[in-house]
Backbone and ligand atoms as CSV (ligand in chain L), in Angstrom:
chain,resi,resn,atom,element,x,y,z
A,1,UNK,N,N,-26.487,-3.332,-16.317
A,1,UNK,CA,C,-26.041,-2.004,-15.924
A,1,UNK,C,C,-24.690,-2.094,-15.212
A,2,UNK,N,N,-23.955,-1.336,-15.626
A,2,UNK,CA,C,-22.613,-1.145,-14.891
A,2,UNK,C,C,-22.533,-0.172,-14.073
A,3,UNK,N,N,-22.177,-0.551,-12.784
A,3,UNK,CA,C,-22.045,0.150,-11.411
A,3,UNK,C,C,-20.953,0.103,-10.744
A,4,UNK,N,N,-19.739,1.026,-10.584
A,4,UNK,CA,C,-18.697,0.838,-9.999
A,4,UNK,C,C,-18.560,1.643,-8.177
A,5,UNK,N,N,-18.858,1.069,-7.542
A,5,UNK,CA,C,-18.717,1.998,-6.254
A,5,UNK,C,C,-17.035,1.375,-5.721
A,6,UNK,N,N,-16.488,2.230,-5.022
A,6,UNK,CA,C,-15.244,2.605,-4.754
A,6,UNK,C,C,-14.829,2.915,-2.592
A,7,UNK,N,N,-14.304,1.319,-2.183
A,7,UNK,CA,C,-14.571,1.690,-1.131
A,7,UNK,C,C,-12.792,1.687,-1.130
A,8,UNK,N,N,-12.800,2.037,0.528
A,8,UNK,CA,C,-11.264,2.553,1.008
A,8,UNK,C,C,-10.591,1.772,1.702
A,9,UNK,N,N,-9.482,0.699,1.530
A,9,UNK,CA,C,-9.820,-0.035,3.205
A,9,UNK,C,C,-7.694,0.209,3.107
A,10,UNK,N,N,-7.433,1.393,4.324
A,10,UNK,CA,C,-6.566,0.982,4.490
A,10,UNK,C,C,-5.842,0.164,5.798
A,11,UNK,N,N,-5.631,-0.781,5.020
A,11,UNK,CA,C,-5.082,-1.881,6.041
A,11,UNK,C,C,-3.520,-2.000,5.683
A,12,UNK,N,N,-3.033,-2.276,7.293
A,12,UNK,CA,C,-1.556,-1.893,6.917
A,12,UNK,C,C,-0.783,-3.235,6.606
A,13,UNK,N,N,-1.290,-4.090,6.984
A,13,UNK,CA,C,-0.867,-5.694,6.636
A,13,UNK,C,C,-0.838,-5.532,4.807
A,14,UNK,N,N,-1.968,-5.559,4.175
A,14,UNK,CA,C,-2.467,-5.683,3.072
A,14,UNK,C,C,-1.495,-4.363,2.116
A,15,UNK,N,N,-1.262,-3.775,2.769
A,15,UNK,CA,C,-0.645,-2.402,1.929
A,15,UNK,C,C,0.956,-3.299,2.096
A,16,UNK,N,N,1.175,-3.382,2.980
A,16,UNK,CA,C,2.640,-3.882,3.012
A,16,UNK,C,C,2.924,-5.092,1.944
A,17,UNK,N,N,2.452,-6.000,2.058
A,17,UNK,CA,C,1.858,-6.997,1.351
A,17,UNK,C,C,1.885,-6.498,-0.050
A,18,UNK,N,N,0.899,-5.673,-0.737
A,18,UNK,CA,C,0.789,-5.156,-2.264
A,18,UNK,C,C,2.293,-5.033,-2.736
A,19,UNK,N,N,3.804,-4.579,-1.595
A,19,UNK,CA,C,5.150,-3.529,-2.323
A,19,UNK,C,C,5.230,-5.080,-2.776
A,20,UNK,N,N,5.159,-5.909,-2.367
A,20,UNK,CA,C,5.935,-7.755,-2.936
A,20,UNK,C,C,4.986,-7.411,-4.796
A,21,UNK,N,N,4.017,-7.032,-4.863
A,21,UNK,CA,C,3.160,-7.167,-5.972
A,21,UNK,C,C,3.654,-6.310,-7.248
A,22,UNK,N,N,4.149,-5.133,-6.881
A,22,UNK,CA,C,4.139,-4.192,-7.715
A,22,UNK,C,C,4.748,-4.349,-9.228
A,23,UNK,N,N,3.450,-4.143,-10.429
A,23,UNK,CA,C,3.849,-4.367,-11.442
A,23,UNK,C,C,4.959,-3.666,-11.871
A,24,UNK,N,N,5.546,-2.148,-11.415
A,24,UNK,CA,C,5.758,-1.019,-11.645
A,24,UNK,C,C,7.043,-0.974,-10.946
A,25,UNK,N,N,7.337,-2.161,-10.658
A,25,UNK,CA,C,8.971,-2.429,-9.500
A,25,UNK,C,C,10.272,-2.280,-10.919
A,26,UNK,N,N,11.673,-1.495,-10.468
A,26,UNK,CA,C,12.491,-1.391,-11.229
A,26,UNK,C,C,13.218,-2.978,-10.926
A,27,UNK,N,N,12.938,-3.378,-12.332
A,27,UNK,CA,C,13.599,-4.947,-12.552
A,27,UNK,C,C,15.233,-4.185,-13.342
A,28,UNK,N,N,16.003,-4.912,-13.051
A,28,UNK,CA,C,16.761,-4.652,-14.499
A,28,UNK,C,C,16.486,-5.152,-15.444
A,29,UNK,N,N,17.068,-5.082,-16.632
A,29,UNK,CA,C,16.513,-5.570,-17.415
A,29,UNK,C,C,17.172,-6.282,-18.701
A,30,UNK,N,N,17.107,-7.394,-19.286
A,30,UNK,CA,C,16.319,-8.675,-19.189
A,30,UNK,C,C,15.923,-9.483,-17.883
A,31,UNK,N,N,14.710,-9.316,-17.767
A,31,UNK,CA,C,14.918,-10.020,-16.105
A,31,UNK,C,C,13.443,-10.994,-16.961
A,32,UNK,N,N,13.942,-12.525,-17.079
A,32,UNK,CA,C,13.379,-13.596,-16.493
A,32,UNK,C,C,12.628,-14.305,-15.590
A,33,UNK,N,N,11.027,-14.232,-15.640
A,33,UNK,CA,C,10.408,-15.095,-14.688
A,33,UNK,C,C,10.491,-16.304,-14.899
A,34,UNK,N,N,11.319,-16.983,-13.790
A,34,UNK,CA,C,11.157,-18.627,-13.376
A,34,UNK,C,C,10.580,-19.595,-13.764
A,35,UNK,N,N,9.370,-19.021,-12.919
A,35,UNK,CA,C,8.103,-19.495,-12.819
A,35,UNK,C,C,7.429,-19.869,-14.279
A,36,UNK,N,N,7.178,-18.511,-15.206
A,36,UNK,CA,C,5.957,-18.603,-16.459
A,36,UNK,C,C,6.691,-18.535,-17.958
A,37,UNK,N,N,8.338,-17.981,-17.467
A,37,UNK,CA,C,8.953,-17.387,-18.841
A,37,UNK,C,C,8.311,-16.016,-19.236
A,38,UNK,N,N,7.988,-15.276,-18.495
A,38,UNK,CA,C,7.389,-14.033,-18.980
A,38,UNK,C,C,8.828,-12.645,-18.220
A,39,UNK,N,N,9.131,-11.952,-19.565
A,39,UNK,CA,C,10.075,-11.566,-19.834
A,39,UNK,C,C,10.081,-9.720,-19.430
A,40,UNK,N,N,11.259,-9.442,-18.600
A,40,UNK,CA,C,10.601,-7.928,-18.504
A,40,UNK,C,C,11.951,-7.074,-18.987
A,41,UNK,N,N,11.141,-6.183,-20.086
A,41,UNK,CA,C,12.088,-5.815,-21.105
A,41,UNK,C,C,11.327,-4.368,-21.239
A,42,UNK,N,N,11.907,-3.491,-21.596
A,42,UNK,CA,C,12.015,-1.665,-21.894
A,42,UNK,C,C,10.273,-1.378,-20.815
A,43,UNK,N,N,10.587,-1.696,-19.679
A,43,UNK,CA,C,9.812,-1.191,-18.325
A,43,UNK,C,C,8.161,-2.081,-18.422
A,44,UNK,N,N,8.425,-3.382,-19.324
A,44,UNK,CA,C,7.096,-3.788,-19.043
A,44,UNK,C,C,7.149,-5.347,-18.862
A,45,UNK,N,N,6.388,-5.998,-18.353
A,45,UNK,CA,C,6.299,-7.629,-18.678
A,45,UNK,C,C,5.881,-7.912,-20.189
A,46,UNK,N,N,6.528,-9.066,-20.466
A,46,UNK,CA,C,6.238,-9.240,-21.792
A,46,UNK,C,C,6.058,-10.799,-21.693
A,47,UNK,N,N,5.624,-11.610,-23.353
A,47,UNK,CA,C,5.476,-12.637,-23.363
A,47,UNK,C,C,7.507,-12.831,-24.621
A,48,UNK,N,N,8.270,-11.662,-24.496
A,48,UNK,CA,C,9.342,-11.587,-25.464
A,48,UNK,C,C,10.528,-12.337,-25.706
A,49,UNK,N,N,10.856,-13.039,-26.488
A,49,UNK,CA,C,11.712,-13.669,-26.315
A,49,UNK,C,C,13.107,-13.367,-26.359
A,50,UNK,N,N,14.248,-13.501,-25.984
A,50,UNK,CA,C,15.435,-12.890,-26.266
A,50,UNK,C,C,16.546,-14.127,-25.897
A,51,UNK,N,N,17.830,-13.632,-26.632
A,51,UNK,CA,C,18.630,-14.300,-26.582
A,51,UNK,C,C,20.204,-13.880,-26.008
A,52,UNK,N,N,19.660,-12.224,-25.338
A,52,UNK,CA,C,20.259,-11.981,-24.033
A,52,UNK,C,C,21.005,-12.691,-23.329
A,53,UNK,N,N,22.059,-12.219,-22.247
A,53,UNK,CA,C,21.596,-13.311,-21.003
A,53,UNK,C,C,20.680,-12.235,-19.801
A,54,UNK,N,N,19.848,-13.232,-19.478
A,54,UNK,CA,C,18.934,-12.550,-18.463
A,54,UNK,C,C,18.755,-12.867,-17.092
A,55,UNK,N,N,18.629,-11.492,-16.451
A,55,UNK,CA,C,18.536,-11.760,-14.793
A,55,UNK,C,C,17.333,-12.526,-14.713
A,56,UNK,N,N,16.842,-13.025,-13.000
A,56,UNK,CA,C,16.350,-13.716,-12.947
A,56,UNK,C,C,15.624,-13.855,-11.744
A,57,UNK,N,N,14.005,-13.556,-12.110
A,57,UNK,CA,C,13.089,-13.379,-10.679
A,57,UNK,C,C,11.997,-14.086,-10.998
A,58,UNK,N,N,11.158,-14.196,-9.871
A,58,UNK,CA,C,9.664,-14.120,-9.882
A,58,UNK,C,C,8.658,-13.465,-10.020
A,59,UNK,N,N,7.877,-12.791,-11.262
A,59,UNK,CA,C,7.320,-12.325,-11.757
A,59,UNK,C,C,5.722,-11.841,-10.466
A,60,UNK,N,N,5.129,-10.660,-10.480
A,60,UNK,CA,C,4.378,-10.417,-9.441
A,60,UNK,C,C,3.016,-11.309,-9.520
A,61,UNK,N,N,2.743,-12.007,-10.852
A,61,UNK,CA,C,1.850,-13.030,-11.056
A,61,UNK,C,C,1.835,-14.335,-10.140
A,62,UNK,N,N,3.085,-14.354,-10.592
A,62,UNK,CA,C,3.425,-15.549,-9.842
A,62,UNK,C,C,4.101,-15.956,-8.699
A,63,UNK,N,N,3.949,-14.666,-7.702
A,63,UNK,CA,C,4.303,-14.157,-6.320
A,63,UNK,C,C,2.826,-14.849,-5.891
A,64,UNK,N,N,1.785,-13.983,-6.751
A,64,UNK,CA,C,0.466,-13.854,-6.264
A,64,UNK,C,C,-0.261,-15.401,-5.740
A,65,UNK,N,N,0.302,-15.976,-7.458
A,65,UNK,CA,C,-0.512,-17.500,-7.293
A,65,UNK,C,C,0.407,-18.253,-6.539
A,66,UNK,N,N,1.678,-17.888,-6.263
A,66,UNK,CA,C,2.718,-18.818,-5.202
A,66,UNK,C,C,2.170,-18.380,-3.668
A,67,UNK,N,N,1.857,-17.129,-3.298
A,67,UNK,CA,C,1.077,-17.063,-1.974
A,67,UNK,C,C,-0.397,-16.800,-1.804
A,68,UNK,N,N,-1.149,-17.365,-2.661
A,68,UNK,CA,C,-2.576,-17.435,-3.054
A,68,UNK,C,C,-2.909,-16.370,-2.569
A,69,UNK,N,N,-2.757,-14.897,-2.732
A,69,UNK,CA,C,-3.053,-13.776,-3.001
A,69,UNK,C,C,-3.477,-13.055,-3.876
A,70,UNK,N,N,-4.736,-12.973,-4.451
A,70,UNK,CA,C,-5.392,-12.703,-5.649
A,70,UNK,C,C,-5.643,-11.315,-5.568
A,71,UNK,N,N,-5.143,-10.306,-6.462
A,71,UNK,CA,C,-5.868,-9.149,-6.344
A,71,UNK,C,C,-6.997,-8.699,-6.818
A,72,UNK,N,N,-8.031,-9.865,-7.881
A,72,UNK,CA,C,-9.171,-9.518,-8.352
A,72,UNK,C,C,-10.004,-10.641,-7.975
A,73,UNK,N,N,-11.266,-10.296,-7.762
A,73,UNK,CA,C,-12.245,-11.786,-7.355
A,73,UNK,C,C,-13.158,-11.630,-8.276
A,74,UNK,N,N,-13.824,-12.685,-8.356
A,74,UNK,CA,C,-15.237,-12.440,-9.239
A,74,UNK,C,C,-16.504,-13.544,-8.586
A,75,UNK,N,N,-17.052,-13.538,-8.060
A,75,UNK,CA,C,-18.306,-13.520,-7.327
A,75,UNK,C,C,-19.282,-14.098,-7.938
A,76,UNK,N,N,-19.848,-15.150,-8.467
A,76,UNK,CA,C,-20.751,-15.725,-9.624
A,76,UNK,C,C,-22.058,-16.836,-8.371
A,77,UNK,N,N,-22.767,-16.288,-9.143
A,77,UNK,CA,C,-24.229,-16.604,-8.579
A,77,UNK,C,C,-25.208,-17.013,-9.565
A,78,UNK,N,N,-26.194,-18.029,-8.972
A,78,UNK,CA,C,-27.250,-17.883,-9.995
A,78,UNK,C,C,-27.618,-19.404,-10.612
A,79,UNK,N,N,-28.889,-19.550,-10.986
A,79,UNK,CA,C,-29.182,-20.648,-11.527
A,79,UNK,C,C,-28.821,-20.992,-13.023
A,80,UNK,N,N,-28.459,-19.648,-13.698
A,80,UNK,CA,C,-28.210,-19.743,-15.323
A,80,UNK,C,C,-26.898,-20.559,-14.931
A,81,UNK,N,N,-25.383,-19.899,-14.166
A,81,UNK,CA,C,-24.547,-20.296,-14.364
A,81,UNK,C,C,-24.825,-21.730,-13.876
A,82,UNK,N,N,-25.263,-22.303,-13.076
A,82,UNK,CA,C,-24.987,-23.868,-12.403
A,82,UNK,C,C,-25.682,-24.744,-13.883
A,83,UNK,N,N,-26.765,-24.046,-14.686
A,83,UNK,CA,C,-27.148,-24.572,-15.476
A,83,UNK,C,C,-26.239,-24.634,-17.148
A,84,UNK,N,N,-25.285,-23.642,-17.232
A,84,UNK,CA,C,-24.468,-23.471,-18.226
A,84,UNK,C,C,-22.905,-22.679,-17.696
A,85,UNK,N,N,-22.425,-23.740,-16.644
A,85,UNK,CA,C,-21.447,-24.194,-16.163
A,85,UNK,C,C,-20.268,-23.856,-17.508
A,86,UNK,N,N,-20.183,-24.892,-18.414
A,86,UNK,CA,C,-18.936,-25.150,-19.003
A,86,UNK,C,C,-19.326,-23.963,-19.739
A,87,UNK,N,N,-19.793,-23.361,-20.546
A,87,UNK,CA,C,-19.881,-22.234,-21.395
A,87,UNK,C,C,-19.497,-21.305,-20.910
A,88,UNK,N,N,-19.785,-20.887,-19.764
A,88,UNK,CA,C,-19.573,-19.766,-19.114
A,88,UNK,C,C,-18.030,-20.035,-18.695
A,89,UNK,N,N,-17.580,-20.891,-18.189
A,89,UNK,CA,C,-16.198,-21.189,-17.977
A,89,UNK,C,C,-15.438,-20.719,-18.867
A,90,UNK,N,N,-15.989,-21.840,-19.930
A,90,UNK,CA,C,-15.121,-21.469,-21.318
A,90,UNK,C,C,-15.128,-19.850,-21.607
A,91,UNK,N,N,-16.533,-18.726,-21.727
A,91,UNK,CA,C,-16.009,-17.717,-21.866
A,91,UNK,C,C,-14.983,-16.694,-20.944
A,92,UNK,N,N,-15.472,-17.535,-19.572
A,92,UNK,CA,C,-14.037,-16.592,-18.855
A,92,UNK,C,C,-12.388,-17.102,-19.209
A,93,UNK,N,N,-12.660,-18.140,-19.825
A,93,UNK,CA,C,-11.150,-18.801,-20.015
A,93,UNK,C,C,-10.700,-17.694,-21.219
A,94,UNK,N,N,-11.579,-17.703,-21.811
A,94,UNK,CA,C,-11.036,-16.823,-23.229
A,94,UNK,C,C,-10.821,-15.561,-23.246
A,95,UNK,N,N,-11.862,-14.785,-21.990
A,95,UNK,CA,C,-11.328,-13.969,-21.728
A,95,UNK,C,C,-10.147,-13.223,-21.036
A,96,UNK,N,N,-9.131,-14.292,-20.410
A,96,UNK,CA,C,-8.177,-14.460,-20.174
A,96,UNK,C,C,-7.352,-14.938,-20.826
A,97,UNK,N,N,-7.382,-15.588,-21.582
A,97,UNK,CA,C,-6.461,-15.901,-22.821
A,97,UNK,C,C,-6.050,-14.935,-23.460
A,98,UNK,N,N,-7.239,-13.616,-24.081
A,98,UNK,CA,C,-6.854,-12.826,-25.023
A,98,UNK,C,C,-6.061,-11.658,-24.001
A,99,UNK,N,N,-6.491,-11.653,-22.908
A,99,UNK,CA,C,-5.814,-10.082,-22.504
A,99,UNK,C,C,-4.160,-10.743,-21.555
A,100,UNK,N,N,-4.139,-11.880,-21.354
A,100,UNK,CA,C,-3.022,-12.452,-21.173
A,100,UNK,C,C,-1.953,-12.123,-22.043
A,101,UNK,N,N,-2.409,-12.102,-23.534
A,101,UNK,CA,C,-1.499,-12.108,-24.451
A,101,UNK,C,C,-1.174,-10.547,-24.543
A,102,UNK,N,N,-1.581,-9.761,-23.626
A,102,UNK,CA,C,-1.091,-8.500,-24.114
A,102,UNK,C,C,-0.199,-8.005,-22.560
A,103,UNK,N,N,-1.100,-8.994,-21.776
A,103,UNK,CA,C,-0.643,-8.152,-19.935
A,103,UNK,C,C,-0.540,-9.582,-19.569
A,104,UNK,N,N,1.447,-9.869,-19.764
A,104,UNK,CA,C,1.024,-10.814,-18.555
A,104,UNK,C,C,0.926,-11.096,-17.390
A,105,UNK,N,N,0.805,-10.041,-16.658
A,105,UNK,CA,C,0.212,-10.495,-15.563
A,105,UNK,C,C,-1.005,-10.592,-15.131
A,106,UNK,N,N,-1.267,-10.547,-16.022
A,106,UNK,CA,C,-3.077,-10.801,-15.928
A,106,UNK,C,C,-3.633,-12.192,-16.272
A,107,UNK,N,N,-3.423,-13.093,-14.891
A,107,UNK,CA,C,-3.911,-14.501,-15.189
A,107,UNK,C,C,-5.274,-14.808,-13.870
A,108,UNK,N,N,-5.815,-15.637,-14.605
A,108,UNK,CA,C,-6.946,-16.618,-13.592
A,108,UNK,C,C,-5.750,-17.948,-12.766
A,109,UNK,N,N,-6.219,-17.759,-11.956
A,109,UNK,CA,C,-5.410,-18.229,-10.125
A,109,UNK,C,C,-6.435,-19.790,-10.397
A,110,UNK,N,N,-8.038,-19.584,-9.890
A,110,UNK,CA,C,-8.317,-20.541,-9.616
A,110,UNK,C,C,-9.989,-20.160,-9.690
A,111,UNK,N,N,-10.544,-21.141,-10.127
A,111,UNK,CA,C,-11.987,-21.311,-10.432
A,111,UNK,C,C,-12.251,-22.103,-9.223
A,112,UNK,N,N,-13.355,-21.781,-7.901
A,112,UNK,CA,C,-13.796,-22.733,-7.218
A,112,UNK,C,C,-14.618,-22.626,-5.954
A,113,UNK,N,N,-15.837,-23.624,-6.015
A,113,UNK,CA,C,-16.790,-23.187,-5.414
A,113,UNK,C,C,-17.194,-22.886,-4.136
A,114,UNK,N,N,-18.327,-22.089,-3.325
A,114,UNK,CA,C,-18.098,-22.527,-2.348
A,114,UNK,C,C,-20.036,-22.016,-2.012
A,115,UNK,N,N,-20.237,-21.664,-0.692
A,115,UNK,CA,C,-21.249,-21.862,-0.793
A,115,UNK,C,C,-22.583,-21.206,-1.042
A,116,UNK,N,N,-23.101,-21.803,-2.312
A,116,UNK,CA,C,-24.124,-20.366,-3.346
A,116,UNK,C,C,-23.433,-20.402,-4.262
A,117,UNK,N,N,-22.332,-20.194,-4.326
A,117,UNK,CA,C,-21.674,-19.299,-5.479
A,117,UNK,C,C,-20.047,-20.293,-5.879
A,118,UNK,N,N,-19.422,-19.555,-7.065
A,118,UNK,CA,C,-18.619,-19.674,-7.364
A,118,UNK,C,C,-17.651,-18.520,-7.355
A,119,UNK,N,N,-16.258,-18.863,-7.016
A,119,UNK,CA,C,-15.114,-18.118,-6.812
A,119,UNK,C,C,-14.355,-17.922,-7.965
A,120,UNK,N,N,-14.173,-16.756,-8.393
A,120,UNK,CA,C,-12.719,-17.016,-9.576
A,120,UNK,C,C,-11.846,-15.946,-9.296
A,121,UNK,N,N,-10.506,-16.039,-8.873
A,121,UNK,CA,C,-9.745,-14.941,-8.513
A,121,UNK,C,C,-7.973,-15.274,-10.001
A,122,UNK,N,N,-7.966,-13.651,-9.545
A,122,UNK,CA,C,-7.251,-12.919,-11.089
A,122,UNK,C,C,-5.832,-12.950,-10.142
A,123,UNK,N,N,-4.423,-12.915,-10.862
A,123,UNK,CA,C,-3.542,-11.889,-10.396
A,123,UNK,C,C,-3.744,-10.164,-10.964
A,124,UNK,N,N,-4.634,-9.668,-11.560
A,124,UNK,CA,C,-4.588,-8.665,-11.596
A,124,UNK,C,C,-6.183,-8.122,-11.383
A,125,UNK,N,N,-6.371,-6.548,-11.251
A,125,UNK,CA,C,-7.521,-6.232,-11.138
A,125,UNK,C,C,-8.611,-6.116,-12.488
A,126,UNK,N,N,-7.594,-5.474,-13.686
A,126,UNK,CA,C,-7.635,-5.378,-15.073
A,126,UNK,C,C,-8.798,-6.621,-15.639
A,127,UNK,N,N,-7.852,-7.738,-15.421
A,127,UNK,CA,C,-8.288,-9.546,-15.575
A,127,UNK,C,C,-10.164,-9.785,-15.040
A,128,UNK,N,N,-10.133,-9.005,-13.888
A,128,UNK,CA,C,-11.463,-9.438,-13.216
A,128,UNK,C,C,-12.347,-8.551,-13.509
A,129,UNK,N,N,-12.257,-7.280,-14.484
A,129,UNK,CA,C,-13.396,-6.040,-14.462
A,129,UNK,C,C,-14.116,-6.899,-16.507
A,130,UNK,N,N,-12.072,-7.118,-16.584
A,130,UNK,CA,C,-12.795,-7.406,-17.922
A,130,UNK,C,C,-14.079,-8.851,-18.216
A,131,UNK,N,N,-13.626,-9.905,-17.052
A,131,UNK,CA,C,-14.159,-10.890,-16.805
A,131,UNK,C,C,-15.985,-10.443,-16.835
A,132,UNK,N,N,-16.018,-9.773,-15.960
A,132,UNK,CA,C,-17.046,-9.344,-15.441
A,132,UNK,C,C,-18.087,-8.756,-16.518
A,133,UNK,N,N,-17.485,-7.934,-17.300
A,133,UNK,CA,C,-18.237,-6.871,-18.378
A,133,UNK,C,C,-18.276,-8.128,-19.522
A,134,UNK,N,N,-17.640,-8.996,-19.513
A,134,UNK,CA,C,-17.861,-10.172,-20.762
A,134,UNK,C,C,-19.036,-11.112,-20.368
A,135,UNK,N,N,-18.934,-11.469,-18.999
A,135,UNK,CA,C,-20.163,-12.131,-18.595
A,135,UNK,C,C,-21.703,-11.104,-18.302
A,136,UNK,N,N,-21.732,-9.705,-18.401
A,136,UNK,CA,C,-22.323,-9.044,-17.906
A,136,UNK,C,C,-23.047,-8.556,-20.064
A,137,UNK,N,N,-21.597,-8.680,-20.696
A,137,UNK,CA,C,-22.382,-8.250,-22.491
A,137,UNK,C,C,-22.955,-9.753,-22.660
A,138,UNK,N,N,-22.080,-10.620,-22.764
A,138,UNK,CA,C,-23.008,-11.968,-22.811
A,138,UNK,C,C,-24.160,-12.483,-22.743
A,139,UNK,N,N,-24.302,-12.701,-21.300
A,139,UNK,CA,C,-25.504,-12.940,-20.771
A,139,UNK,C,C,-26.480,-12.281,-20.096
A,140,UNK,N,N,-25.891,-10.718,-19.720
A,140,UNK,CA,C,-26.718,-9.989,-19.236
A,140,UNK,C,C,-26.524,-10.637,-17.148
A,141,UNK,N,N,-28.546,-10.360,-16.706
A,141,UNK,CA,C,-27.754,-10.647,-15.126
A,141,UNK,C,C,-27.219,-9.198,-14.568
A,142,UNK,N,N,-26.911,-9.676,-13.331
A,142,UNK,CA,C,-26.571,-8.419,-12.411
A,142,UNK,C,C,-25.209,-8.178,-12.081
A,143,UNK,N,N,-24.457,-7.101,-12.885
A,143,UNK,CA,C,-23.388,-6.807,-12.609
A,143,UNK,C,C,-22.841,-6.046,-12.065
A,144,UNK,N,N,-21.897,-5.952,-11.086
A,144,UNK,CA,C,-20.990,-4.981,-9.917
A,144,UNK,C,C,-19.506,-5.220,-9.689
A,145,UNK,N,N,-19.299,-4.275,-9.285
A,145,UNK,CA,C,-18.358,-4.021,-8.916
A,145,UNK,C,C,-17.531,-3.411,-7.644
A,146,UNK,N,N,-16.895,-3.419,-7.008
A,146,UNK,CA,C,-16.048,-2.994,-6.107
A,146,UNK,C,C,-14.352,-2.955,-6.054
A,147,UNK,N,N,-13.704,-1.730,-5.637
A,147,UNK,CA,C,-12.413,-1.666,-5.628
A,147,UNK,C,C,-11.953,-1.552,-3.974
A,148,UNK,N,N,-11.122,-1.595,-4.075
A,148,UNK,CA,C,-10.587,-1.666,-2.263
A,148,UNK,C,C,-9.235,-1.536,-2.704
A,149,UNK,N,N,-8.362,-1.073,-1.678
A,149,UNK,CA,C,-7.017,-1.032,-1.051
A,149,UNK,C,C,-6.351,-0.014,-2.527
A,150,UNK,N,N,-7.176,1.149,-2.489
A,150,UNK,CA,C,-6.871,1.960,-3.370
A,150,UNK,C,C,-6.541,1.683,-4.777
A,151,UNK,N,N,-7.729,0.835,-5.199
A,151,UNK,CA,C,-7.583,0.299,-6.380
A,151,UNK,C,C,-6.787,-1.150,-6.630
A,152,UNK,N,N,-6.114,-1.657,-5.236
A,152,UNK,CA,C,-5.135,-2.971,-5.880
A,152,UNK,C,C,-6.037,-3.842,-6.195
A,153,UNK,N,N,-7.450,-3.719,-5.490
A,153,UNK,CA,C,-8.213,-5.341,-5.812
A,153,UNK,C,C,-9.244,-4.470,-6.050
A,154,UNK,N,N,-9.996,-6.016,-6.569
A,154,UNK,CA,C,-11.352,-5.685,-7.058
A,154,UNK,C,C,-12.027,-6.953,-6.886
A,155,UNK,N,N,-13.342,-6.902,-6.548
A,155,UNK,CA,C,-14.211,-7.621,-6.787
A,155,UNK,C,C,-15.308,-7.646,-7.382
A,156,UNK,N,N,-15.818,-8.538,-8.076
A,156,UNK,CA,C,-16.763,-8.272,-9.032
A,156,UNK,C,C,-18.051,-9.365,-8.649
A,157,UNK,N,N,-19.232,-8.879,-8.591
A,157,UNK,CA,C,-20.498,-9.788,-8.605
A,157,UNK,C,C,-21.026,-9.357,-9.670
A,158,UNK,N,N,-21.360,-10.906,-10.252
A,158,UNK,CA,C,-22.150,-11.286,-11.095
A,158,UNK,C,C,-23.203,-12.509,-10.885
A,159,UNK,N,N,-24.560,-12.208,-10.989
A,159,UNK,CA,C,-25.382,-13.214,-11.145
A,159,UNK,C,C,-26.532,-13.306,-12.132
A,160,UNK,N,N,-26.837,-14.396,-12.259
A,160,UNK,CA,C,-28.015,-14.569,-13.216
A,160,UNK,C,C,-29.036,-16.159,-13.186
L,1,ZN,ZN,ZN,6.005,-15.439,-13.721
């Protein structure tokens, strides 16, 4: 069952914090990320190649994973996953693979455990709902959700 509840948290650290993030920032344009090669061209990130010459920044992905600031989490519990570990990996990998190729800023930061559970945090919120609803059609288990800071993050529990 899919359940989205919607809490509020404004915090003024964390809000200040998000303007460094903003997918929606006026780049000029060809503007060049550093970091991934991901290209921002007619108002969007792209994976595009050009032979321009292009300005030259750090992409809000890779703001995120350069100050380990994740805006999506995902929350994993449960004896299925400790028991089918790599499968389940593998399907969140893929599910980041495919929507990568359309949004890039939508990457997995870091897979890693801690205690009970496992951690996986997104640079985007997009990255972690879809995560969630793939492990939730998959395998079934208990799936949730939460948004905060007016939608920038999300967290997602899943167990089984
Ligand atoms: Zn980048």
């Amino acid at each position: 069952m899919t359940k989205g509840r919607y809490a509020r948290q404004d915090k003024m650290i964390k809000e200040k914090r998000h303007d460094v993030y903003k997918s929606k920032e006026k780049w000029r344009e060809p503007t060049l990320c550093k970091g991934c090669g991901a290209l921002f061209v007619n108002g969007r990130w792209t994976w595009k190649e050009t032979s321009e010459e292009t300005h030259q920044a750090t992409c809000p992905a890779c703001r995120r994973i350069a100050d380990r600031f994740p805006a999506g989490t995902i929350e994993i519990r449960g004896e299925f996953f400790a028991a089918h570990r790599e499968e389940v990996v593998n399907l969140i990998n893929n599910v980041e693979k495919q929507q990568k190729a359309d949004r890039p800023l939508e990457r997995i930061m870091e897979i890693s455990n801690g205690k009970g559970k496992t951690l996986v945090t997104t640079t985007g919120v997009h990255l972690a709902r879809r995560i969630g609803e793939a492990l939730s059609r998959s395998y079934k288990g208990d799936f949730s959700f939460q948004y905060g800071d007016g939608e920038k993050t999300l967290r997602v529990y899943w167990e089984r």
